[in-house]
Structures are given as C-alpha cells and as structure tokens.
C-alpha positions as CSV (number, residue, x, y, z in Angstrom):
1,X,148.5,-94.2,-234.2
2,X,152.3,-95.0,-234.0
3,X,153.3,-96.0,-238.2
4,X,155.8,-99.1,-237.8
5,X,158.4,-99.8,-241.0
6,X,159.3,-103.7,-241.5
7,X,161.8,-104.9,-243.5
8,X,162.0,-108.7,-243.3
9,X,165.4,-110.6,-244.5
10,X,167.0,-114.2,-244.9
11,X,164.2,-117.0,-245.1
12,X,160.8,-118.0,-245.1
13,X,161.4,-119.7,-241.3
14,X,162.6,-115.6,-240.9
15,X,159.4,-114.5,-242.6
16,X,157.1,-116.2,-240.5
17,X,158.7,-114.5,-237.2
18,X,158.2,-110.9,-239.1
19,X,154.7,-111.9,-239.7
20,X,154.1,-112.7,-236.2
21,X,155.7,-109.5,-234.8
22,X,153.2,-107.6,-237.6
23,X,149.8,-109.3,-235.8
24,X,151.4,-108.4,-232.4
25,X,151.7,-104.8,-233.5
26,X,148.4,-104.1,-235.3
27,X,146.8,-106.1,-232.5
28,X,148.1,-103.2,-229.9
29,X,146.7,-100.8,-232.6
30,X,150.0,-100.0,-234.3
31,X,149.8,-99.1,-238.4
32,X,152.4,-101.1,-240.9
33,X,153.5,-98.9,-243.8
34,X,155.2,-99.7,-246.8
35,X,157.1,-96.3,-247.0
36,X,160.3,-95.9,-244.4
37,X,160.4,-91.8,-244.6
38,X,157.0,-92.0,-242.5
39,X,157.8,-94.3,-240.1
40,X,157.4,-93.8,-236.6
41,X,159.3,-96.7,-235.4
42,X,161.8,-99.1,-238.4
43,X,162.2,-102.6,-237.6
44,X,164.6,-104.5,-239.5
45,X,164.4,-108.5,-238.8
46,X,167.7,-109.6,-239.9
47,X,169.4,-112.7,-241.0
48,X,173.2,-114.1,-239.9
49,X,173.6,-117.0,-241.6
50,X,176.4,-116.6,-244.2
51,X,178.6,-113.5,-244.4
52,X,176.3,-112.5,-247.9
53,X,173.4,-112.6,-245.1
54,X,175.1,-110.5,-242.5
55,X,176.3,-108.0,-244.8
56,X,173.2,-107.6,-246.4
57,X,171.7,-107.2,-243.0
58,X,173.8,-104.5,-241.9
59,X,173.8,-102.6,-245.0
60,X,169.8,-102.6,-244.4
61,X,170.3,-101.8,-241.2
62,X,172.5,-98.4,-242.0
63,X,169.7,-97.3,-244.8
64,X,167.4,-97.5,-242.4
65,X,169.5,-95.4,-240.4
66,X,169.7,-92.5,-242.6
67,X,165.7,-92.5,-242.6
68,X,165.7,-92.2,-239.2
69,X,168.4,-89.3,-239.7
70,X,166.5,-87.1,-242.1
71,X,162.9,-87.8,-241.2
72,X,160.8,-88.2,-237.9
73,X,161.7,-91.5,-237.6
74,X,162.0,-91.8,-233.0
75,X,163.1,-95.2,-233.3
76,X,165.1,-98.0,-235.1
77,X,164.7,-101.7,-233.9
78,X,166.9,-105.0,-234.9
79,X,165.6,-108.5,-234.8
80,X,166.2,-111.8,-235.5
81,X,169.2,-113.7,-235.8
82,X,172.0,-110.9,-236.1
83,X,170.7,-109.4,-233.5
84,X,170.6,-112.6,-231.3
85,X,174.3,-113.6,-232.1
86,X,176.0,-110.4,-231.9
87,X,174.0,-108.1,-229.7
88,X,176.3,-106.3,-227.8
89,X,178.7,-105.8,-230.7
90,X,175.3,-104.2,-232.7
91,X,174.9,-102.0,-229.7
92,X,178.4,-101.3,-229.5
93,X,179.4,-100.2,-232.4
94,X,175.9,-98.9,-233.8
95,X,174.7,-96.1,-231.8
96,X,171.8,-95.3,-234.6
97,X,170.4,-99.0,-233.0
98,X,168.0,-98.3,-230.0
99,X,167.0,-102.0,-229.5
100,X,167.9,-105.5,-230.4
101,X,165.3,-108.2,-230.0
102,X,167.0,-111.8,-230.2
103,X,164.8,-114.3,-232.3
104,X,163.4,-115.9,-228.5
105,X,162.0,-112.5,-227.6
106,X,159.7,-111.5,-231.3
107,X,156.7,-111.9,-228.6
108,X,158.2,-108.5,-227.2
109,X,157.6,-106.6,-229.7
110,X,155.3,-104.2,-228.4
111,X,157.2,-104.0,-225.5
112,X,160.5,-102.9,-227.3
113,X,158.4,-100.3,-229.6
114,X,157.2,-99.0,-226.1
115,X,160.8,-98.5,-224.6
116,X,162.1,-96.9,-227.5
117,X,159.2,-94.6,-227.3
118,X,160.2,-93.5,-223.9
119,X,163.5,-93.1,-224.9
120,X,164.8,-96.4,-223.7
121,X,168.0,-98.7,-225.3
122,X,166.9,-101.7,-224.9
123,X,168.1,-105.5,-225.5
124,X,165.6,-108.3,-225.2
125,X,166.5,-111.6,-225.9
126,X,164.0,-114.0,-224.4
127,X,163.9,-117.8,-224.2
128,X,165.3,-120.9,-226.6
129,X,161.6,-122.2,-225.8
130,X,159.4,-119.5,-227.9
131,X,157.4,-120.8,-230.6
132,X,154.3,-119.2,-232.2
133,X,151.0,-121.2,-232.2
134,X,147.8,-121.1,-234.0
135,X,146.6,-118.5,-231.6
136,X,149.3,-116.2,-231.7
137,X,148.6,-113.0,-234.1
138,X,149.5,-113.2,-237.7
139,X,149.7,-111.2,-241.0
140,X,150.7,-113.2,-243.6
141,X,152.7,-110.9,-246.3
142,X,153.0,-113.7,-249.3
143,X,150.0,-114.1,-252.0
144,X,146.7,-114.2,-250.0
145,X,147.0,-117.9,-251.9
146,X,150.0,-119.4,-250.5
147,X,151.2,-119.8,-247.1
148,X,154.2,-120.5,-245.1
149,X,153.3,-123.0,-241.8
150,X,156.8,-122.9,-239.6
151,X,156.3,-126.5,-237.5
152,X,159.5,-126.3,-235.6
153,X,161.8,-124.4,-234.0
154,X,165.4,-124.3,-233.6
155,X,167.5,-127.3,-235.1
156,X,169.5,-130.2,-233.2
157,X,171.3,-131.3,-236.0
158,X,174.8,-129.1,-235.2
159,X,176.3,-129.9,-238.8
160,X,179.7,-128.2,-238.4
161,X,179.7,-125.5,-240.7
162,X,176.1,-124.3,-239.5
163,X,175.3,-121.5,-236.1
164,X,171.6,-122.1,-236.3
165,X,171.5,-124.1,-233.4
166,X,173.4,-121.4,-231.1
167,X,170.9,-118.6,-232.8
168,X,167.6,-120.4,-232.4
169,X,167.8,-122.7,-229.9
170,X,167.5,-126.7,-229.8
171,X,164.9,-127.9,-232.5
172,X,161.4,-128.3,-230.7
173,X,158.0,-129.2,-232.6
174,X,154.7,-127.6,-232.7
175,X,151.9,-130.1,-231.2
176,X,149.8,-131.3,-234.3
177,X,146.7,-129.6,-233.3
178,X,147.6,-126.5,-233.1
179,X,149.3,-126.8,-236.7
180,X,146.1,-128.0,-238.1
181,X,144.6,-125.0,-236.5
182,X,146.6,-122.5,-238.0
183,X,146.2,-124.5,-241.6
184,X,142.3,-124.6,-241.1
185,X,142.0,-120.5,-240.5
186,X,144.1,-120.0,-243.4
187,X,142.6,-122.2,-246.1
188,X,139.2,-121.1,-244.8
189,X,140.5,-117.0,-245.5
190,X,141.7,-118.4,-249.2
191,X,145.1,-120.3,-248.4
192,X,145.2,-123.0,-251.4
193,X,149.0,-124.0,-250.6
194,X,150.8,-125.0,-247.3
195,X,154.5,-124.9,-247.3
196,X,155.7,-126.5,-244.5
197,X,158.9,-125.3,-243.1
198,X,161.3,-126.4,-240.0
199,X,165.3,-126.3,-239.9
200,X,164.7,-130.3,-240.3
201,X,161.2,-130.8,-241.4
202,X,161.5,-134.5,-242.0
203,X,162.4,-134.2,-237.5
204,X,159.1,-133.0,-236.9
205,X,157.7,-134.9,-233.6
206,X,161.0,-136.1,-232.6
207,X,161.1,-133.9,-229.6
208,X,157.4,-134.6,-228.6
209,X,157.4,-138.4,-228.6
210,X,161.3,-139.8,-229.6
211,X,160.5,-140.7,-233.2
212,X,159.2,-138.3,-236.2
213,X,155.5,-137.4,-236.3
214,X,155.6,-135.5,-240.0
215,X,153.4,-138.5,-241.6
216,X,150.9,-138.6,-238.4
217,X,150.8,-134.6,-238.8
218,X,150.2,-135.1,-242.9
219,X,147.4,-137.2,-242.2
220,X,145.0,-134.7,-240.8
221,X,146.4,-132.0,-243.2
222,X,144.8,-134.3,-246.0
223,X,141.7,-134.2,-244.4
224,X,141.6,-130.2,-244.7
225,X,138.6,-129.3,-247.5
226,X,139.9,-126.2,-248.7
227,X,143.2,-127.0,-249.1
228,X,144.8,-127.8,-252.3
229,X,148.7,-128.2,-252.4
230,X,151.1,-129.2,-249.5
231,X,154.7,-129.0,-250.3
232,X,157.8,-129.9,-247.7
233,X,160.3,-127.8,-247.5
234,X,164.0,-128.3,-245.8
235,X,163.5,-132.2,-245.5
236,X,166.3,-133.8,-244.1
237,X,167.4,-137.3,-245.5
238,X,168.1,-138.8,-242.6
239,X,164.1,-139.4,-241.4
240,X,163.0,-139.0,-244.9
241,X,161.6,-142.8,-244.5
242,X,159.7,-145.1,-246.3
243,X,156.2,-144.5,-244.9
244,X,156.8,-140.9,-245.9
245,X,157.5,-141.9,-249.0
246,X,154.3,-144.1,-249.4
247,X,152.0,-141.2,-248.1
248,X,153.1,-138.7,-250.8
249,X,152.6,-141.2,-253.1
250,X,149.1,-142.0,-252.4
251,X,148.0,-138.2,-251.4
252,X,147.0,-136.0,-254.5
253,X,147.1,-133.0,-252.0
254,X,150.8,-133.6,-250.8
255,X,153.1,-132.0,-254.3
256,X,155.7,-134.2,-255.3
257,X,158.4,-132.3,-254.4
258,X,160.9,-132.6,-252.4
259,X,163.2,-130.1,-251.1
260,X,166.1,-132.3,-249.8
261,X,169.4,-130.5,-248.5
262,X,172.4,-132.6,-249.0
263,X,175.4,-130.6,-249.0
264,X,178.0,-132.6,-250.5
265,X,178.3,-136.2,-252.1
266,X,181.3,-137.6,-250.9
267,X,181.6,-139.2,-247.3
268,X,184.8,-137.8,-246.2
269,X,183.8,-134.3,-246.9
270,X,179.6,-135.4,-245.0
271,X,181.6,-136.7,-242.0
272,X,183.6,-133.5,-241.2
273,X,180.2,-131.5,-241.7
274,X,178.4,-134.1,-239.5
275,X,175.9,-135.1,-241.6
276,X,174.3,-138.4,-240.3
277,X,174.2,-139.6,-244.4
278,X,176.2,-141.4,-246.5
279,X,176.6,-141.0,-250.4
280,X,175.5,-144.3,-250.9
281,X,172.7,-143.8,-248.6
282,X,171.4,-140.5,-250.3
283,X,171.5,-142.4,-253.1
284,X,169.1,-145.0,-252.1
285,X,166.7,-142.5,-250.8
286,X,167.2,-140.9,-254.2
287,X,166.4,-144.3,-255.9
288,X,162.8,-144.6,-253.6
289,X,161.9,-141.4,-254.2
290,X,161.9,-142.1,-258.2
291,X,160.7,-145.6,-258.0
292,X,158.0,-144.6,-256.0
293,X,156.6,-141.3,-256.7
294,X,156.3,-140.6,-260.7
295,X,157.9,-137.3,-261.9
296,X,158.5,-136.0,-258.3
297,X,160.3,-133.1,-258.4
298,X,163.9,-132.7,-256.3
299,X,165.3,-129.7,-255.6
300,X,168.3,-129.6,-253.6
301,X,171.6,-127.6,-252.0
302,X,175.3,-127.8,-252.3
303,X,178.3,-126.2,-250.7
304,X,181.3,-126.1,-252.7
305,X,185.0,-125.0,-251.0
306,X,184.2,-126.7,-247.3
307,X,187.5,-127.1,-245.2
308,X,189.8,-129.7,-246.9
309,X,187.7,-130.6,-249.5
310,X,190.1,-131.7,-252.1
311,X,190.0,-131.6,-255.9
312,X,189.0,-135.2,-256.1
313,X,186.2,-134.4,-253.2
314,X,184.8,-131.5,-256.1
315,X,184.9,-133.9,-258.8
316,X,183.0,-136.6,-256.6
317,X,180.1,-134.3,-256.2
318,X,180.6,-132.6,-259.5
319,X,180.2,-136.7,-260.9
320,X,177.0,-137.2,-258.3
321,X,175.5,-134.1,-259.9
322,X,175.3,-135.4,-263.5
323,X,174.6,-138.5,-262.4
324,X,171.4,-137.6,-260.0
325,X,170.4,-135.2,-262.9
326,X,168.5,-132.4,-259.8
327,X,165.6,-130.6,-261.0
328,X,166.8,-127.8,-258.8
329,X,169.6,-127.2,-257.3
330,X,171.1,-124.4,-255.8
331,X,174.7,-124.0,-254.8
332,X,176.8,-122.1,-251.8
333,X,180.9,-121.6,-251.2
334,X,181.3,-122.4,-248.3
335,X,181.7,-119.6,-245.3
336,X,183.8,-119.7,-242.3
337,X,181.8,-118.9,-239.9
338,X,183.1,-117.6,-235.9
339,X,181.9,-120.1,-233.3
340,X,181.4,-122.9,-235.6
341,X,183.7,-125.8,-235.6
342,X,184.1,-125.7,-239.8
343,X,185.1,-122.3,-239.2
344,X,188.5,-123.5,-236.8
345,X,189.2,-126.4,-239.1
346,X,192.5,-126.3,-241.1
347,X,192.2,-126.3,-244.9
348,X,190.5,-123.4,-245.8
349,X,189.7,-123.0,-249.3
350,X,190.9,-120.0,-251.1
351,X,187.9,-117.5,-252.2
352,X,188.9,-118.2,-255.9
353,X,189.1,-121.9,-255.8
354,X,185.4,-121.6,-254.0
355,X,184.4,-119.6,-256.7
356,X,185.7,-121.6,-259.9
357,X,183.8,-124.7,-258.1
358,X,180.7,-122.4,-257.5
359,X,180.7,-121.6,-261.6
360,X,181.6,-124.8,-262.7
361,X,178.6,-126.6,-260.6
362,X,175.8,-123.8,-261.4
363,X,177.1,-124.1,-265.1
364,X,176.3,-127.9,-265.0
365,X,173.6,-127.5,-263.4
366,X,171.8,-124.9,-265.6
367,X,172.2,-127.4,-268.6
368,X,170.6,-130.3,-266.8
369,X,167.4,-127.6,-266.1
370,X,167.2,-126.9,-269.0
371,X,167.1,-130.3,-270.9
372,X,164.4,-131.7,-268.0
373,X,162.0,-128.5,-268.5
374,X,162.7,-128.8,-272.6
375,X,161.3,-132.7,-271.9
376,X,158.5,-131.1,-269.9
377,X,157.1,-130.0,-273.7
378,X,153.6,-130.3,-274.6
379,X,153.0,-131.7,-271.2
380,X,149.6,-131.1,-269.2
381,X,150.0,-129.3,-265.7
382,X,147.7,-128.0,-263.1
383,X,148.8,-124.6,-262.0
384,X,148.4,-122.1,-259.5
385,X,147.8,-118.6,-261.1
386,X,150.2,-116.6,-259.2
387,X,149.7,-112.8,-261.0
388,X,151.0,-111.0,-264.3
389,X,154.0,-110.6,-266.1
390,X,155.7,-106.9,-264.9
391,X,156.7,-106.7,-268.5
392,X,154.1,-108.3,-270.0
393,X,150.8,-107.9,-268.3
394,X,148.7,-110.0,-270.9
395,X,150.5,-112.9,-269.9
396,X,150.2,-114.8,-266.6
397,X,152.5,-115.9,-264.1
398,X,152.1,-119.7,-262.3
399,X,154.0,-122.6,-260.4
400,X,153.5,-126.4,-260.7
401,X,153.6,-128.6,-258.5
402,X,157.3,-128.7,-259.9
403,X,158.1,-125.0,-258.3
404,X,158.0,-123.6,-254.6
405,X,157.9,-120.1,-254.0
406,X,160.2,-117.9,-253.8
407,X,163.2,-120.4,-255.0
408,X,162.2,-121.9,-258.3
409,X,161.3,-120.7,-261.7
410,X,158.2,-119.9,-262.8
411,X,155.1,-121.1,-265.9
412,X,154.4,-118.4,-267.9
413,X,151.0,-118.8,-269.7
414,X,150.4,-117.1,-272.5
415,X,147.2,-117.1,-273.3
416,X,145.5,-117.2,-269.9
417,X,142.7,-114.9,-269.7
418,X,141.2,-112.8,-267.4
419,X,142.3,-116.1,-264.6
420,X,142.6,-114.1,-261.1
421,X,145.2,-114.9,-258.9
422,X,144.7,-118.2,-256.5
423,X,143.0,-119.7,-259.5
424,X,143.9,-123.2,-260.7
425,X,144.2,-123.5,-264.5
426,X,145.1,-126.7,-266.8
427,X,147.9,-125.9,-269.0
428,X,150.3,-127.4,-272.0
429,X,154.1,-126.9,-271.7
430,X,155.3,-125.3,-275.0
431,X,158.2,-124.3,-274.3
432,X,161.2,-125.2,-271.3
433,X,164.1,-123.2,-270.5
434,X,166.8,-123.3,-268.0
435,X,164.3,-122.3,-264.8
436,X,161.3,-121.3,-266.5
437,X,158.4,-122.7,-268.4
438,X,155.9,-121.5,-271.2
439,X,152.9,-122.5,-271.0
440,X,149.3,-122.5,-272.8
441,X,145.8,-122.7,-271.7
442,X,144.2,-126.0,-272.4
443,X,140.8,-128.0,-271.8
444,X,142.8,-131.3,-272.2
C-alpha cells in the first residue's frame, strides 16, 4: 500500500480541496499518514495569496524536501494555488519538486501519484470549470462535529489588490441539490455545524440564474433534521440583502454571525480596490444587521497601507472602527502583489508605515473585544463542546454561536464534566477577555 503525507495550507476554501484529493487517494487504496519520514509520496497543497502565504508555502515545501532526502520518500507533489500561478518557476528552480498540480486539476491526484511513481515530472493543471460535488470522495480532517461546505468556486469580483481570480478561475456555484446532498451525509455521520464557504458567499447562484440563490439554498438547509448550526462565512456586502437578512433572523438554525469582509472604510481608498461598496453603504447594511438580528455577531477584515492610502484615509477607517465597535476583526498590510493592478499602482506604502497602522488598528481593536466579551458576563449561551484544555484537561473547550472555527476565540468551561465532544451544553459567561470567554455549566 503506497503511504501518502498531506500537509494542507492557507484556508478552509484550501482545506476542502486537500480533503477531496484525501477521498480520491484512499478510494484508489492509498494510506494517509500523519508522519512525513514514512511517506511514500509528500503532498504539499499550498497557498499564494499574500507573500506571508507564499513564503510559508515554500518553506513547507523545502522541509518536505529534506524528508524526501534522508528517508524513502520516491516522490514530492505541489498543489494548489502556488503551484497554479507559478508552475514553471516551481519547476524551474526546485528540482526536489516532481509534480505540480494547479488547483483545476486536484481530481488528478491519483494520476500525478502514478507518474511520479514511474519516475515521471509532471505538471497538471486542469480546467477553470472543476468543482467537487456531493458525489466526489471526501475525508473531512476538522472535528467529526463541524464541517466546512465550499458552494462556489473561483471569484468574479477582481478587487485590485486580489490574484484569486487568475488562480481559481471565474466564480461558478454548486447547484443546490447537490449541496444539500453533501450537508445530508454529513449531518447524518455526526456533522452538527455547516460553515458555508465561497470567495463571495453572499454571490452564490448568481452564475446559475443572474441573481443570488444563497436564501433559496438556506431554505432547504433549514429543513435538514440533524443539523444544528449554519454559519456564513466570506459574505460579501454587496448581495448581503434584505431577505437575507429576514431569514437569519427568523431561522434558529442559521448563527447570527456574520463574517463580512470590508477592507477599508473610506471611498477613495474602496474605489481603487474596486469594491462595489460605499462607506455609507456598509454602514447601512451594518445598521440592518443590528436592527434586525439581536446580538448578531460581526466579524470582519481590514487592509491597512493600500497604494495611496493617505494619513487622513487611516484615520477614516481607524474613526469607522471605534465607531462600528467589530466583534472580530482581523487586520492585513497590504501586499503588492505581481500581476495585480494594486501591485503597479504608484504610492506604495513603506513596510514601516504599514506596520505602525497594522499595531495601531489590532491595538484598538483588542480593547473593543475585550469590553464586548467583559459585557457578555453572566450571560446564558448554548455551546458546542469542542474538546479539552492542552494545559488544562479538566476544563473544556467550546464556541458560541459568537465564534467560527479556526478564526475566533474560544468558551472555556470550567466545570463541564465528562461533556464529549459534539455535545451541546448551556453555559453562564463569567468571565470575558480580549478573544476568549469563561464559562460555567448551568441548568438555567
């Protein structure tokens, strides 16, 4: 049996392509290991988004390397989206590489583990068309709990500072069907969260049938049994609309949270990264959501240091930011990035203006957390029991409906039980820090 080591980078729209490409290979009777030095075959899906992203890629990429130096490693494989945008520099200038799979061609999996076998270099990468359905292997590597459900593919937006749409391909949709599919095996093998993810969520359906489809695909969601939470992840303002609004209002099973990317707050600064919004019209949407949904939850995302952006730009958003008072928040410098058309505008920022904006924001920021989750005290939440504390293992570790995965802080119950993990639990807030919560068991 060939052993395959995966190491999976960037984000959860990235994890969901490594979990495809693991049911493809343990489907063709390939084993997944967790240790590199035994590895047959080491597959690194990579990310190119920023340069933090790339360089982390390529650093995994040459520790993988050296395993496949000193042990019996035959084979070392790149995916994704550095190997999509630069793969003929990757095979250029990394010999230790013997194939690149573009993130169009994860289906070929099998067939790139084969060639390297045989002692083939190989570059595959495939069609902007590829998207996985509800019939299409899978092994989901999160909490046998919680699930990420990739609806679309590929993004349309082409904000200026962004290369998505040149790595993945224009944004397409997932019929509904075969998402309710894929949401029905799951929930029925334990799934109690959905976390809906797309480049542009809130564009779901737009593709299929010229307007957005993300309330129609909602609507049967609701209707699953088993399932308990579904949260929205990457939502766009511009199609975040009133009917959506209404529907997460009245649905106890969609969270009230909203992951909303916004980038900056002042126009001048939106129009240059082609955003569609305006800061007053964020602002209404921002008004809707709280007038409408009680206590929803906003986490969003801001790049500080774009081309031009002026000091009076930085004290706009640093102004919208205490204003809007974010429940999360989470903030980039901006990076110039080849073949986008931010990266050829004039007005660069200097690395140590970025980063005095960077410290400043996160700064601001953290206080704001912290006040919200100290008025989250002695407050009554239903949690999802997500395991136990490394360092303390008599106390629990669980999210709200105020915390996605992977990106927000965590509940920290202290006197939970023997709760096992995917359990719901009904607990008092005692105590709120800058990202995390204390918590306590309670029948109330």
């Amino acid at each position: 049996m060939i052993k395959v080591g995966f190491v999976s980078l960037g984000c959860a729209k990235n994890l969901v392509d490594t979990e495809t490409m693991l049911g493809i290979l343990t489907t063709h009777g390939m084993q997944i290991i967790d240790n590199p030095e035994d590895a047959d075959i080491l597959i690194v899906n990579t990310c190119s988004f920023i340069d933090a992203a790339k360089e982390e890629s390529i650093t995994t990429i040459l520790q993988m390397a050296e395993f496949k130096k000193h042990h019996d490693c035959k084979g070392l494989i790149v995916a994704g989206c550095l190997g999509q945008r630069y793969r003929q520099e990757l095979l250029d200038e990394l010999p230790e590489v013997d194939a690149i799979i573009g993130t169009g061609a994860w289906h070929r999996i099998v067939e790139a583990v084969d060639s390297v076998l045989a002692g083939e270099r190989v570059l595959l990468i495939g069609s902007d068309d590829i998207i996985y359905d509800h019939t299409t292997p899978r092994i989901t590597t999160s909490p046998g709990h919680s699930a990420y459900i990739k609806i679309a593919e590929g993004c349309s937006n082409h904000c200026s500072y962004c290369v998505i749409p040149k790595v993945r391909g224009r944004f397409r949709s997932r019929p509904a069907e075969s998402v309710v599919a894929e949401v029905k095996r799951l929930t029925a093998g334990g799934v109690k969260e959905i976390n809906l993810i797309a480049q542009d969520t809130t564009s779901y359906g737009r593709d299929l049938c010229g307007k957005p489809q993300l309330t129609t695909l909602l609507r049967e969601l609701v209707k699953i049994e088993d399932l308990t939470w579904i949260r929205l992840l990457y939502c766009y303002p511009t199609y975040f609309d009133d009917e959506l609004i209404d529907l997460m209002a009245a649905e106890p099973k969609i969270c009230n949270y909203v992951d909303l990317p916004l980038q900056h707050a002042h126009d001048e600064i939106l129009k240059q990264m082609n955003r569609r919004d305006t800061k007053a019209d964020i602002e209404t949407l921002l008004r809707k959501l709280r007038a409408k949904i009680p206590g929803v939850a906003i986490r969003t995302t801001f790049i500080v240091g774009f081309p031009g952006e002026t000091e009076e730009h930085f004290q706009t958003l640093r102004d919208f930011i205490l204003e809007q008072r974010f429940d999360h928040v989470g903030i980039f410098t901006y990076s110039q990035e080849e073949d986008t058309v931010a990266g050829a505008m004039e007005g660069q920022i200097p690395e140590t203006v970025k980063q005095e904006r960077y410290h400043e924001l996160m700064a601001i920021q953290s206080k704001i957390s912290e006040e919200i989750n100290q008025s989250l005290e002695n407050t009554v939440f239903d949690v999802l029991i997500e395991g136990k504390s490394a360092a303390q293992p008599e106390i629990l570790v669980a999210r709200s409906y105020r915390e996605a995965p992977d990106v927000d802080g965590r509940v920290y119950i202290e006197n939970a039980g023997n709760a096992a993990v995917g359990d719901m639990m009904k607990v008092r807030i005692v105590q709120g820090f800058a990202y995390d919560l204390v918590a306590e068991k309670t029948d109330c």
